[in-house]
Biopython code that builds the backbone (N, CA, C, O; Angstrom):
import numpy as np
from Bio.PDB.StructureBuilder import StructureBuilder

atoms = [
    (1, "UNK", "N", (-16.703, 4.436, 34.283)),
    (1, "UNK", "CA", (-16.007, 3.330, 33.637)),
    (1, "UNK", "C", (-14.521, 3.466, 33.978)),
    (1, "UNK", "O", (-13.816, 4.475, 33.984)),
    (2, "UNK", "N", (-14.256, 2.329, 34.230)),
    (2, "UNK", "CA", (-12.469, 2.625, 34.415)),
    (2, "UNK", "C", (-11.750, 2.610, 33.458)),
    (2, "UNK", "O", (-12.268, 2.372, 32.367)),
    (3, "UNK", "N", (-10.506, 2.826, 33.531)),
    (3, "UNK", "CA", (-9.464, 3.429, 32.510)),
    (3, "UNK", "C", (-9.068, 1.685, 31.945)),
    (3, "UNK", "O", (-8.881, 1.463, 30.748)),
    (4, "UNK", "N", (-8.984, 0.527, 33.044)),
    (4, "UNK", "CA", (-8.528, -0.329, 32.162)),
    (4, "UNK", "C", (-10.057, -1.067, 31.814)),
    (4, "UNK", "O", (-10.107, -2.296, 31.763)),
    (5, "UNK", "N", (-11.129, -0.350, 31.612)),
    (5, "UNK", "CA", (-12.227, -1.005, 30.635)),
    (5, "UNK", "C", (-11.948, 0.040, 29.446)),
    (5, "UNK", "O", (-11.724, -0.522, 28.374)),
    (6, "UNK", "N", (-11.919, 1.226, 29.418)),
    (6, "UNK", "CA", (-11.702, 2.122, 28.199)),
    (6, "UNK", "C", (-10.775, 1.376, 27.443)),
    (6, "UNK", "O", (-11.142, 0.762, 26.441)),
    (7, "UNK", "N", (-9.284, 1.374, 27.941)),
    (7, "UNK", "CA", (-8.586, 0.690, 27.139)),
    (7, "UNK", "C", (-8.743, -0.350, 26.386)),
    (7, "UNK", "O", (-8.257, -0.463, 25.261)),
    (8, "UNK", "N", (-9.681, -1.476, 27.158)),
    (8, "UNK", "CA", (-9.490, -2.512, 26.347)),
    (8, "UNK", "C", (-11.234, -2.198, 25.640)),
    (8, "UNK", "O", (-11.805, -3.205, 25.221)),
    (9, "UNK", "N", (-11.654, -1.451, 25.583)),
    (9, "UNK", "CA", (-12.920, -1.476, 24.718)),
    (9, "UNK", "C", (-12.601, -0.275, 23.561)),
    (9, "UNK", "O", (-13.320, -0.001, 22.600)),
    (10, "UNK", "N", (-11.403, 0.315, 23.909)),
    (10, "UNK", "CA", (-10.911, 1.141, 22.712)),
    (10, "UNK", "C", (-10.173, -0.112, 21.950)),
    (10, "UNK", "O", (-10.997, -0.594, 21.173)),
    (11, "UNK", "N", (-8.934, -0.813, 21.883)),
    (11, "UNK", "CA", (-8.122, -1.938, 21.764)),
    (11, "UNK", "C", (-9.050, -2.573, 21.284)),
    (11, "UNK", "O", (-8.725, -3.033, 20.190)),
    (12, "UNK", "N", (-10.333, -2.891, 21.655)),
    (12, "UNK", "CA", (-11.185, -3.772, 20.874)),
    (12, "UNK", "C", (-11.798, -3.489, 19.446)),
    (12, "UNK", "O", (-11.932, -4.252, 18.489)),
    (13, "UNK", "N", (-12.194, -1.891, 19.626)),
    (13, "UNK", "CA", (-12.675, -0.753, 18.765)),
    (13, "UNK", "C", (-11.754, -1.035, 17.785)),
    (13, "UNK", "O", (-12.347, -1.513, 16.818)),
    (14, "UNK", "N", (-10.488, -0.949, 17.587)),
    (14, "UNK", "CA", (-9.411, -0.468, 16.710)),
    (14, "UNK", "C", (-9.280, -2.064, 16.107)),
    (14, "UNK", "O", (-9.729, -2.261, 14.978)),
    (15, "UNK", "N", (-8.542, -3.434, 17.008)),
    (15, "UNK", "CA", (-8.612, -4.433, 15.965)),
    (15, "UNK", "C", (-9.648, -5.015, 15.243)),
    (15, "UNK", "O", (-9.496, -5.945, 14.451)),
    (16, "UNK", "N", (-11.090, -4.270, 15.613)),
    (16, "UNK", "CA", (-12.555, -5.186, 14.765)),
    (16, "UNK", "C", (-12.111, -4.546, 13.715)),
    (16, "UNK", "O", (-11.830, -5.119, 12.662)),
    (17, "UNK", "N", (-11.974, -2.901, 13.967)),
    (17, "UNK", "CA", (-11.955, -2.176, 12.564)),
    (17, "UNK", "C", (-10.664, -2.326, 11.494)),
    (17, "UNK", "O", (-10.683, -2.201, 10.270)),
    (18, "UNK", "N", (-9.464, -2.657, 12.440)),
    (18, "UNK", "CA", (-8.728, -2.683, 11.458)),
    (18, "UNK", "C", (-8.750, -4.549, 10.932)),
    (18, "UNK", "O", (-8.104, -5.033, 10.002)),
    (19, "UNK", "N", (-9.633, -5.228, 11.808)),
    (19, "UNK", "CA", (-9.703, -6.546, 11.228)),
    (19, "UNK", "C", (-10.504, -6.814, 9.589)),
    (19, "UNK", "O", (-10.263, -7.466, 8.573)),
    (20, "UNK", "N", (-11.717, -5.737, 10.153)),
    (20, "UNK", "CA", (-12.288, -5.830, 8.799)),
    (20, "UNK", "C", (-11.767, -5.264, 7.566)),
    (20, "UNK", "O", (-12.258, -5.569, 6.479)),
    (21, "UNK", "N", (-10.575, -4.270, 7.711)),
    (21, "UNK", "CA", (-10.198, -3.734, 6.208)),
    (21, "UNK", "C", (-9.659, -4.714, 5.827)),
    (21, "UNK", "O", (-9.937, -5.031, 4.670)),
    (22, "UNK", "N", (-8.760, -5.539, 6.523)),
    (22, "UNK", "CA", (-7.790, -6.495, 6.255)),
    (22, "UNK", "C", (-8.074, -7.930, 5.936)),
    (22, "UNK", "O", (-7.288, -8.814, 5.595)),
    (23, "UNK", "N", (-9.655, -7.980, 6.162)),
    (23, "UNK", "CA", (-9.939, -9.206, 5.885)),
    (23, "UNK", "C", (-11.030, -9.389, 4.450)),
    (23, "UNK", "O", (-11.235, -10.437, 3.839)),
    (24, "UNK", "N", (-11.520, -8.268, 4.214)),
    (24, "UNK", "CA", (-12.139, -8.095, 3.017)),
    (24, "UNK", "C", (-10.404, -8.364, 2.015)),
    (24, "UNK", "O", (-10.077, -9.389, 1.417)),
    (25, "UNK", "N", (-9.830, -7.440, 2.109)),
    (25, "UNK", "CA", (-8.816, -7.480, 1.390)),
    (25, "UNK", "C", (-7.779, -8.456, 1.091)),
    (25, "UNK", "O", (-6.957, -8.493, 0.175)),
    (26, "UNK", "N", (-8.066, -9.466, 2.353)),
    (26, "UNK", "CA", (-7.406, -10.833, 2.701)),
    (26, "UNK", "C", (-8.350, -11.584, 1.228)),
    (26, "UNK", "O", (-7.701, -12.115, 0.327)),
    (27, "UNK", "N", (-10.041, -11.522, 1.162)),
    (27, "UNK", "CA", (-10.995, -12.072, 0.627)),
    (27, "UNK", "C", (-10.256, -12.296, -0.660)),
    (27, "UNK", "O", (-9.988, -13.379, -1.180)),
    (28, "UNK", "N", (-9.894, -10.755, -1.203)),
    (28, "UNK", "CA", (-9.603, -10.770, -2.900)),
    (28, "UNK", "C", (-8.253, -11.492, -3.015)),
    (28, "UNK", "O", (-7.819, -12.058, -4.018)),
    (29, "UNK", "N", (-7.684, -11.380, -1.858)),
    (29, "UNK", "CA", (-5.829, -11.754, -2.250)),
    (29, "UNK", "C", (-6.023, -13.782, -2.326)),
    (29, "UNK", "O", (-5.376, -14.715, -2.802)),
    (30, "UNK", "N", (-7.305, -13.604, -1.542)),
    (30, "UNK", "CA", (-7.582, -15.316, -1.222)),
    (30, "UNK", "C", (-8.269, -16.181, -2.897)),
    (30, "UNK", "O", (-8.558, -17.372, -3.010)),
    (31, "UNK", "N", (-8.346, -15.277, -3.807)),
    (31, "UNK", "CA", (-9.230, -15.623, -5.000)),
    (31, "UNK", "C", (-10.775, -15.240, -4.987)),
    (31, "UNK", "O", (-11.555, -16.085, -5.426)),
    (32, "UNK", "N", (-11.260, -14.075, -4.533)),
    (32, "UNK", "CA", (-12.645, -13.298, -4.944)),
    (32, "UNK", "C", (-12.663, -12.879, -5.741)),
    (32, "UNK", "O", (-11.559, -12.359, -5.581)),
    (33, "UNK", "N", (-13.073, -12.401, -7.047)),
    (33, "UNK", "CA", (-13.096, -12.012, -8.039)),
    (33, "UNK", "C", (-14.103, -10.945, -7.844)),
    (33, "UNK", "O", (-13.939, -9.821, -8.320)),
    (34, "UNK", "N", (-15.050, -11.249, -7.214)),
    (34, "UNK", "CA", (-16.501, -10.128, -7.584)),
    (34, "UNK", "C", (-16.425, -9.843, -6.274)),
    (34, "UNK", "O", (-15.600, -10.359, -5.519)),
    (35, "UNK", "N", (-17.624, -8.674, -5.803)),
    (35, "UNK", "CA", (-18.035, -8.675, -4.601)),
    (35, "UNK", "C", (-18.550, -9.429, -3.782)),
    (35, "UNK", "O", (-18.218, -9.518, -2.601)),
    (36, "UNK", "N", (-19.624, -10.196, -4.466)),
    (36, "UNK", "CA", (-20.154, -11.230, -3.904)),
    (36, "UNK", "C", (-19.666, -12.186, -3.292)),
    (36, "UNK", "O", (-20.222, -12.680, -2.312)),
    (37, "UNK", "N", (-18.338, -12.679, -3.860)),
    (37, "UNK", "CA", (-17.181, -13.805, -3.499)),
    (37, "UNK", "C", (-16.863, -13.572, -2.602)),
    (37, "UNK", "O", (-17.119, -14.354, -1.686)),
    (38, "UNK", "N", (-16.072, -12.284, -2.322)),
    (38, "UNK", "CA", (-15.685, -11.253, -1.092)),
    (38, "UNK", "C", (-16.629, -11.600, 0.182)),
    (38, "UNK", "O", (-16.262, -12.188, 1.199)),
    (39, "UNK", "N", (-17.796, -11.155, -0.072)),
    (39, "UNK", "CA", (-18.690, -10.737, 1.015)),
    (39, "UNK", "C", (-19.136, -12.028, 1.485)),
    (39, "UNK", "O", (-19.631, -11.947, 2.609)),
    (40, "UNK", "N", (-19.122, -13.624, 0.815)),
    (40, "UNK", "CA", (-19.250, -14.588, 1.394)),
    (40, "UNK", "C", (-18.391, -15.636, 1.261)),
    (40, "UNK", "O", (-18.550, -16.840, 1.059)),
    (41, "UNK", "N", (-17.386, -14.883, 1.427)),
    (41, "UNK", "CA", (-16.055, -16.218, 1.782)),
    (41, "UNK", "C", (-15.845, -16.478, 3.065)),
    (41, "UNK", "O", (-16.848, -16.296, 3.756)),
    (42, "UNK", "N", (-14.911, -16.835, 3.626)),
    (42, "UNK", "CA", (-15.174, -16.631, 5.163)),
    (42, "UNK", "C", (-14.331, -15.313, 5.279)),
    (42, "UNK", "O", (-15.037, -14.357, 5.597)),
    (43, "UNK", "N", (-13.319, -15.085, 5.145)),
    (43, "UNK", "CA", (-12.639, -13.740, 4.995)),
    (43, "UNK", "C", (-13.716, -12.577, 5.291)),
    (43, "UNK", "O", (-13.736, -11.818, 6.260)),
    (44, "UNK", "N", (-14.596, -12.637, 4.213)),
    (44, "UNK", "CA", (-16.109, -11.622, 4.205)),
    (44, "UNK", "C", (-16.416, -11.410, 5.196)),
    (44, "UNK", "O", (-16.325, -10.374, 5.856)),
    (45, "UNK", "N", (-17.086, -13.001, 5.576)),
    (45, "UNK", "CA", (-17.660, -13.179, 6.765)),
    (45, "UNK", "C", (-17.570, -12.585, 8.157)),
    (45, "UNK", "O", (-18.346, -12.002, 8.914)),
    (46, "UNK", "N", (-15.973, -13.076, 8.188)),
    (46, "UNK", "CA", (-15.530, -12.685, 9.124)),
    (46, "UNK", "C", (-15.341, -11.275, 9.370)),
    (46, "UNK", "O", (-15.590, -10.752, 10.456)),
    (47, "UNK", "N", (-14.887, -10.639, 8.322)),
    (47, "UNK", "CA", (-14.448, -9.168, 8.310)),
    (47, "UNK", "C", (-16.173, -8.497, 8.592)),
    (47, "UNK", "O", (-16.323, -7.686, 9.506)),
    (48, "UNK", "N", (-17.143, -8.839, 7.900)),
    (48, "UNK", "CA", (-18.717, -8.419, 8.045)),
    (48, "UNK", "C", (-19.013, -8.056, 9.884)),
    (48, "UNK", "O", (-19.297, -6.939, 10.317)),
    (49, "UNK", "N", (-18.861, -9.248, 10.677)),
    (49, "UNK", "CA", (-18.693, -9.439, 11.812)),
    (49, "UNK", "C", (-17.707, -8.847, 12.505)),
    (49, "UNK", "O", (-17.696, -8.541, 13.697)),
    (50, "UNK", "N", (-17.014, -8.729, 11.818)),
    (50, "UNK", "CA", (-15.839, -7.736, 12.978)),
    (50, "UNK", "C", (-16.542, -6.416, 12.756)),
    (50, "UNK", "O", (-17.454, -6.015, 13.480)),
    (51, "UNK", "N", (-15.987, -5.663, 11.547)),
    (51, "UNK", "CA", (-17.435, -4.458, 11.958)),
    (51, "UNK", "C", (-18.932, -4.225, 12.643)),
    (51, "UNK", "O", (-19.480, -3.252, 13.162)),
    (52, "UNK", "N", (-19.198, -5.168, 12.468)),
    (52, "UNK", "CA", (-20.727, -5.116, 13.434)),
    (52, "UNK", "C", (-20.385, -5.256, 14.701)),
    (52, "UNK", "O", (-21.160, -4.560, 15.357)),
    (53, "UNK", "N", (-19.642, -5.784, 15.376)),
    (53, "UNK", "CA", (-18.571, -5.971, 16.806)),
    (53, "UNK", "C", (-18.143, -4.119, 16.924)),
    (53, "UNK", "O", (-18.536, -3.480, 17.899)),
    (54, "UNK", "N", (-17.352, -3.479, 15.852)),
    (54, "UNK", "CA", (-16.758, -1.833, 15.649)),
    (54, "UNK", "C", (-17.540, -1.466, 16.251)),
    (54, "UNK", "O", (-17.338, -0.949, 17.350)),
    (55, "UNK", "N", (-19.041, -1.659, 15.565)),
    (55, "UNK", "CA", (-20.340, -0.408, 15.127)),
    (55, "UNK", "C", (-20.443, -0.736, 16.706)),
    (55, "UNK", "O", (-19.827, 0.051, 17.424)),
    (56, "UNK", "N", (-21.285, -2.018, 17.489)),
    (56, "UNK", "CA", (-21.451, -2.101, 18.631)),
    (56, "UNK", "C", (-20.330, -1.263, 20.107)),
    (56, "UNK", "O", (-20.653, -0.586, 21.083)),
    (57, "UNK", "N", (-18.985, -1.755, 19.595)),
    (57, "UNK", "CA", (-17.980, -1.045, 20.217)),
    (57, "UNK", "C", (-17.881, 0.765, 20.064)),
    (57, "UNK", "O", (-17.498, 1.501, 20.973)),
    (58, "UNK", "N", (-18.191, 1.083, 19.108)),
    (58, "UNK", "CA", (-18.673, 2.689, 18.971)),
    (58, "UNK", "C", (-19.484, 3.294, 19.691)),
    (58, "UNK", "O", (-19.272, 4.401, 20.187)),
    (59, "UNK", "N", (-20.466, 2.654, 19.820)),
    (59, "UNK", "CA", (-21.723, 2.862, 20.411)),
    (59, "UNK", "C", (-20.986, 3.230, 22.076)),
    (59, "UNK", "O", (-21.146, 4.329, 22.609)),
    (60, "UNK", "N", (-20.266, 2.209, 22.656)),
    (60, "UNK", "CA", (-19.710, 1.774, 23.887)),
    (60, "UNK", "C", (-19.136, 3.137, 24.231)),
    (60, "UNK", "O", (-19.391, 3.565, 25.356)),
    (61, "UNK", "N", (-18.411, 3.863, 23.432)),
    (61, "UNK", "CA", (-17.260, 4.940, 23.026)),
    (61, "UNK", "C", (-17.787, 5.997, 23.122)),
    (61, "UNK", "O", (-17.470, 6.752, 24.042)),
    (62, "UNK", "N", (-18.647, 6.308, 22.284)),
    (62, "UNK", "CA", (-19.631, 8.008, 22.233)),
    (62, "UNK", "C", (-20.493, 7.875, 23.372)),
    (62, "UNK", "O", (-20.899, 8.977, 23.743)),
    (63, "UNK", "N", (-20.995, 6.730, 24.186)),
    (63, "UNK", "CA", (-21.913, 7.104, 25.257)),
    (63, "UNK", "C", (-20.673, 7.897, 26.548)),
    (63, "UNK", "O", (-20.919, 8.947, 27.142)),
    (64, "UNK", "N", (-19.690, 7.266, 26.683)),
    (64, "UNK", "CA", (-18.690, 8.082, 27.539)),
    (64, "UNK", "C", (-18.024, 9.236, 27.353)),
    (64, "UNK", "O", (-17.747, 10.092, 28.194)),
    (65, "UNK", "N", (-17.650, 9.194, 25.563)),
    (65, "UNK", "CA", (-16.366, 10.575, 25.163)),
    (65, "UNK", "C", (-17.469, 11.697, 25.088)),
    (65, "UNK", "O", (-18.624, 11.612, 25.506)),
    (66, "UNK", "N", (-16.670, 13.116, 24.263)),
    (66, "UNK", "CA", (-17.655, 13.674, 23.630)),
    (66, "UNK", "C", (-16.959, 13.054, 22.094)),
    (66, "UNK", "O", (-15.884, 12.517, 21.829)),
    (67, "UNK", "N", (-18.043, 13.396, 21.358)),
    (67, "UNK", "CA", (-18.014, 13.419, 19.449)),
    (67, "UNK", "C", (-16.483, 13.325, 19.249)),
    (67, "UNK", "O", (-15.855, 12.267, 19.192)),
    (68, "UNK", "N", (-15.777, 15.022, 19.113)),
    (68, "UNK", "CA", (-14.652, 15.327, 18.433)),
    (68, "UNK", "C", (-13.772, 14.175, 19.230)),
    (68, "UNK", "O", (-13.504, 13.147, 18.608)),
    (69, "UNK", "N", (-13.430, 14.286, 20.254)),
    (69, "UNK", "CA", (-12.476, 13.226, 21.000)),
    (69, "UNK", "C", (-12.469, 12.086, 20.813)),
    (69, "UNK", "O", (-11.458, 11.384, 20.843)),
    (70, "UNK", "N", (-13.851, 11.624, 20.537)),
    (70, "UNK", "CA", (-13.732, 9.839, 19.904)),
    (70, "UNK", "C", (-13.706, 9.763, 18.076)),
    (70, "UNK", "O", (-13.148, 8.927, 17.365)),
    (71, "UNK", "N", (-14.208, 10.496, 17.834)),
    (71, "UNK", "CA", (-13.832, 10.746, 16.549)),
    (71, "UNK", "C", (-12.690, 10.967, 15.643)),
    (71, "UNK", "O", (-12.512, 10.633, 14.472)),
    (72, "UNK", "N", (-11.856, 11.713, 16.610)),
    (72, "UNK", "CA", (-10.351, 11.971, 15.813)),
    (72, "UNK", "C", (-9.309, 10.912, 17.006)),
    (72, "UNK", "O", (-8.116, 11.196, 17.114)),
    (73, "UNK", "N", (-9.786, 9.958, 17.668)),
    (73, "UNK", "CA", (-9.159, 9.195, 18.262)),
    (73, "UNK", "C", (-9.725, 8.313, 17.292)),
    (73, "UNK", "O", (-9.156, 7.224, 17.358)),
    (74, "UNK", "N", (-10.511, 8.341, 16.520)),
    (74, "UNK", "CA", (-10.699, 6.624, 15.977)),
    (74, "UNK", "C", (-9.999, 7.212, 14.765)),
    (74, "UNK", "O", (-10.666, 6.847, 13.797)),
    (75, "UNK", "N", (-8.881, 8.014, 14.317)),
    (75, "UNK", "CA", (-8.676, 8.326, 13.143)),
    (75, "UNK", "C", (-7.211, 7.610, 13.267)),
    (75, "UNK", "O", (-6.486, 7.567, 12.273)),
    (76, "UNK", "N", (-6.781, 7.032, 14.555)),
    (76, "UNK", "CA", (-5.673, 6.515, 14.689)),
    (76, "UNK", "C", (-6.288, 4.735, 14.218)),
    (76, "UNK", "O", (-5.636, 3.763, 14.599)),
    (77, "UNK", "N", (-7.352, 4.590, 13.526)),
    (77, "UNK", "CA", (-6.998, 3.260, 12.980)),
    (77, "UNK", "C", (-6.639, 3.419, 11.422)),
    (77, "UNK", "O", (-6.324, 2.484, 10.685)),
    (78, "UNK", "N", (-6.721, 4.500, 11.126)),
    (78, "UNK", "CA", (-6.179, 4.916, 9.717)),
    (78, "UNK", "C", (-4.382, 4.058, 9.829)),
    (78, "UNK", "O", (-3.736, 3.211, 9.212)),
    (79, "UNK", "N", (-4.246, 4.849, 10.881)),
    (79, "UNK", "CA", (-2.513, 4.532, 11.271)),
    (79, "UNK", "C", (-2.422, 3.215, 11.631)),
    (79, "UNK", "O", (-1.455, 2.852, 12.300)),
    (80, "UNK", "N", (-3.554, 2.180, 11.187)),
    (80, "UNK", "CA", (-3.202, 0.828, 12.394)),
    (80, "UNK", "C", (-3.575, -0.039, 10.862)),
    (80, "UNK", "O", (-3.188, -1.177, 10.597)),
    (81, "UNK", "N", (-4.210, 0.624, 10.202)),
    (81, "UNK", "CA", (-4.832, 0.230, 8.837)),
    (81, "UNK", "C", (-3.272, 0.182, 7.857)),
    (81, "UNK", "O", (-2.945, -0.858, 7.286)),
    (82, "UNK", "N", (-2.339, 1.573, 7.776)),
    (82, "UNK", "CA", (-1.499, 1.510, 7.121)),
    (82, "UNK", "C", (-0.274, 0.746, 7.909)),
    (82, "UNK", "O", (0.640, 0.528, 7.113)),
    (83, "UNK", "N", (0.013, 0.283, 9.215)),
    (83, "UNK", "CA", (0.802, -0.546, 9.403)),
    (83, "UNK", "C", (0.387, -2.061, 9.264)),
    (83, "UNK", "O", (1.257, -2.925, 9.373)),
    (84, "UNK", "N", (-0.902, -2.392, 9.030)),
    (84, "UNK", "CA", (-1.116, -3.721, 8.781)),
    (84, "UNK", "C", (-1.237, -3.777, 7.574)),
    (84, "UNK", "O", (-1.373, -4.969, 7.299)),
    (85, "UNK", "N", (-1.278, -2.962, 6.361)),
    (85, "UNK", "CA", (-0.982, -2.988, 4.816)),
    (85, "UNK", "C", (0.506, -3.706, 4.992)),
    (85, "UNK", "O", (0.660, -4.863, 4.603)),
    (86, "UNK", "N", (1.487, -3.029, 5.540)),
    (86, "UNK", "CA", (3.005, -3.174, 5.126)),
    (86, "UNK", "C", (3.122, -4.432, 5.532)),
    (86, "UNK", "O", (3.644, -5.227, 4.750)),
    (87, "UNK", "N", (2.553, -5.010, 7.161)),
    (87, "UNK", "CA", (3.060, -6.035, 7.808)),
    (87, "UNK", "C", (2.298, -7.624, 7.332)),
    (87, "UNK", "O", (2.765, -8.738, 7.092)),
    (88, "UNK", "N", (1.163, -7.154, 7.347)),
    (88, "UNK", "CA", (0.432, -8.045, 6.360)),
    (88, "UNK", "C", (0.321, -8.809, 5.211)),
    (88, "UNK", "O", (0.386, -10.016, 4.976)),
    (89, "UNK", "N", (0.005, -7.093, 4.078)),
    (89, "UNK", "CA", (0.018, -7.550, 2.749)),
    (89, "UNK", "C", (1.611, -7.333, 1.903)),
    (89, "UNK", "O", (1.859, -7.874, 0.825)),
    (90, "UNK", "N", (2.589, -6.423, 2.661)),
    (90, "UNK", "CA", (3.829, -6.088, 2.200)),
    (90, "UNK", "C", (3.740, -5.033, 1.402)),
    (90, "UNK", "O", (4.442, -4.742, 0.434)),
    (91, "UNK", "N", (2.696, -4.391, 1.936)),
    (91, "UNK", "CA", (2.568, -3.125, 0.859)),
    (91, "UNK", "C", (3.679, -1.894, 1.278)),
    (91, "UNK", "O", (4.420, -2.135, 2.232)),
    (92, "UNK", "N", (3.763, -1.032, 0.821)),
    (92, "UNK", "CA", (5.079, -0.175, 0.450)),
    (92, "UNK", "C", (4.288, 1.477, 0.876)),
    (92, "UNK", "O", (3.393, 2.040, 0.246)),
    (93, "UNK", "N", (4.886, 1.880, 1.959)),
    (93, "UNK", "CA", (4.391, 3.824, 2.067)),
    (93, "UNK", "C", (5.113, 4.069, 1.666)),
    (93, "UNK", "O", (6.254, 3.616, 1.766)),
    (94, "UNK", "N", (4.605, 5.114, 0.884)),
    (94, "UNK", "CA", (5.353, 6.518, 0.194)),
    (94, "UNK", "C", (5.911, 7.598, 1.214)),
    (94, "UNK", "O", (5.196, 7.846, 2.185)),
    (95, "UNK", "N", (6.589, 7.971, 1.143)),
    (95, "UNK", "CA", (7.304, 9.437, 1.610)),
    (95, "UNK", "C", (6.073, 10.214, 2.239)),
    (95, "UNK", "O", (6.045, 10.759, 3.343)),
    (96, "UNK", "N", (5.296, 10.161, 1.513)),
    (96, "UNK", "CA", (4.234, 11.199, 1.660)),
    (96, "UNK", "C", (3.139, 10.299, 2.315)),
    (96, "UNK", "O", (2.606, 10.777, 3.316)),
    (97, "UNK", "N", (2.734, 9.098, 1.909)),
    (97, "UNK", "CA", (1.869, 8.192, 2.685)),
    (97, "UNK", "C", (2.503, 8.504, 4.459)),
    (97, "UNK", "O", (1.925, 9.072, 5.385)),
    (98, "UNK", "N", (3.784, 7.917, 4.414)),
    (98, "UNK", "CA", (4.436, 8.362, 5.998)),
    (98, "UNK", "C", (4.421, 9.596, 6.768)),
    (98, "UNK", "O", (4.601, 9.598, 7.986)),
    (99, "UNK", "N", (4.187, 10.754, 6.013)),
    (99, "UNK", "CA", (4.408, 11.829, 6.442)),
    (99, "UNK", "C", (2.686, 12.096, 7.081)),
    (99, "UNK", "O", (2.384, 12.576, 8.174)),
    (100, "UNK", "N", (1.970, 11.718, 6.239)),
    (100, "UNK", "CA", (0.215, 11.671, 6.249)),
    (100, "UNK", "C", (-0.134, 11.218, 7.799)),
    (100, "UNK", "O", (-0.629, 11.843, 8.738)),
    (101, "UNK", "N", (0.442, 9.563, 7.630)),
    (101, "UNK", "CA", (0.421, 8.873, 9.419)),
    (101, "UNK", "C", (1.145, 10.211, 10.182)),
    (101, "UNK", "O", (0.319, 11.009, 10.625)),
    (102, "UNK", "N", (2.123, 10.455, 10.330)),
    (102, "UNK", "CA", (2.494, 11.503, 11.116)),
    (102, "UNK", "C", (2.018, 12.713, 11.583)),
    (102, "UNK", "O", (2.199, 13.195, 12.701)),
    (103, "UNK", "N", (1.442, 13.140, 10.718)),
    (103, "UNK", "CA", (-0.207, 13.980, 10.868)),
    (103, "UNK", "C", (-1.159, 13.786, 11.260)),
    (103, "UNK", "O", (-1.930, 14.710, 11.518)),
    (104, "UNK", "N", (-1.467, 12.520, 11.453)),
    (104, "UNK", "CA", (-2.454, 12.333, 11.876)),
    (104, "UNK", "C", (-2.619, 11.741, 13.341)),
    (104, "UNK", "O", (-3.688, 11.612, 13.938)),
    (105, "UNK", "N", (-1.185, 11.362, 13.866)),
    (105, "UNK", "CA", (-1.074, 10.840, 15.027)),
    (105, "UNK", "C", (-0.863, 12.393, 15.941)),
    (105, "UNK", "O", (-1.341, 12.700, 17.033)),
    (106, "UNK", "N", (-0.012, 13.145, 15.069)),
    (106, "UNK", "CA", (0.094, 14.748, 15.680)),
    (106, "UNK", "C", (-1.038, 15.121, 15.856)),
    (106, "UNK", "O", (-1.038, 15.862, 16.839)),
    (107, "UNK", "N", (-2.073, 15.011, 15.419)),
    (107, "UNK", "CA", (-3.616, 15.455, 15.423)),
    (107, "UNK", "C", (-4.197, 14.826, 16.270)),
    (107, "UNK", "O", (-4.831, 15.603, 16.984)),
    (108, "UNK", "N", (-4.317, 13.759, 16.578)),
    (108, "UNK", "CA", (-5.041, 12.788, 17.770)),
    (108, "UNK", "C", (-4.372, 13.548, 18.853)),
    (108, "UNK", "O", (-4.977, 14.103, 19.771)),
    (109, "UNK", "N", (-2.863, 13.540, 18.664)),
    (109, "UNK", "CA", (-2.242, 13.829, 20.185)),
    (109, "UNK", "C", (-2.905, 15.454, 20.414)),
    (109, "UNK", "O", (-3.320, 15.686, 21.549)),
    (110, "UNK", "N", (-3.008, 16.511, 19.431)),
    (110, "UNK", "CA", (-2.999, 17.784, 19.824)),
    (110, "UNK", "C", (-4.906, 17.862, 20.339)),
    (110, "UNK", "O", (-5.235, 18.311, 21.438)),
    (111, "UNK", "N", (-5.787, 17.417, 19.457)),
    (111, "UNK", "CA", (-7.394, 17.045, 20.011)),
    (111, "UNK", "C", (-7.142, 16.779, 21.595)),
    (111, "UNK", "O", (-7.496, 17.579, 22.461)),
    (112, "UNK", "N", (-6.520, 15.619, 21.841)),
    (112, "UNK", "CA", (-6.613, 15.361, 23.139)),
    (112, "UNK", "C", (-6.096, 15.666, 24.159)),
    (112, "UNK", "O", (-6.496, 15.554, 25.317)),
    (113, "UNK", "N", (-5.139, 16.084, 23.730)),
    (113, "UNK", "CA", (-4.733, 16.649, 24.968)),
    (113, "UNK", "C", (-5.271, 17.478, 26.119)),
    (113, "UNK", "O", (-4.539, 17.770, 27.065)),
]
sb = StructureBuilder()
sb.init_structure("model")
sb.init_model(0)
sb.init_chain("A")
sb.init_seg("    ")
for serial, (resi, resn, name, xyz) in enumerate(atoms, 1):
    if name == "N":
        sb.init_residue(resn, " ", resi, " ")
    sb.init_atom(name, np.array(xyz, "f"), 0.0, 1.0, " ", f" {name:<3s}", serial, name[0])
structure = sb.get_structure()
């Protein structure tokens, strides 16, 4: 596989997943009250489908990496999760929330290298 299919099937990997935290969460900010509301608004919907797109894109990922390497590389959507909180919903990191991302991008980088 080439490097610019990895990329963009990693790039794909990372916005399904970070689409779906953000769109469940889009669901409640949109007026869901219950789960149910959530899970079939279109927000839901959509976010439902972007993970099943992830899960498929995972699949894509572990047949090429080994385990640990795609595993603590997908830990950088943690970090893609907390910059679309701030940019998104306007949510606020802590000192320590920031310091956490920083750890964890130090950790992807030191795994892979």
């Amino acid at each position: 596989m080439s490097l610019s299919t990895q990329i963009l099937i990693w790039t794909l990997f990372f916005a399904t997943t970070v689409y779906g935290h953000a769109g469940f969460k889009q669901a409640f900010h949109s007026g869901a009250t219950t789960v149910w509301q959530c899970l079939f608004s279109v927000w839901g919907i959509t976010a439902t489908l972007a993970w099943c797109a992830s899960a498929l894109l995972w699949i894509a990922i572990l047949s090429r990496s080994t385990l640990i390497a795609a595993h603590t590389s997908s830990a950088l959507s943690q970090v893609l999760v907390a910059a679309t909180a701030m940019l998104w919903f306007g949510e606020r990191v802590s000192t320590a929330q920031g310091i956490g991302v920083v750890l964890v991008v130090t950790g992807v980088y030191l795994v892979n290298r």
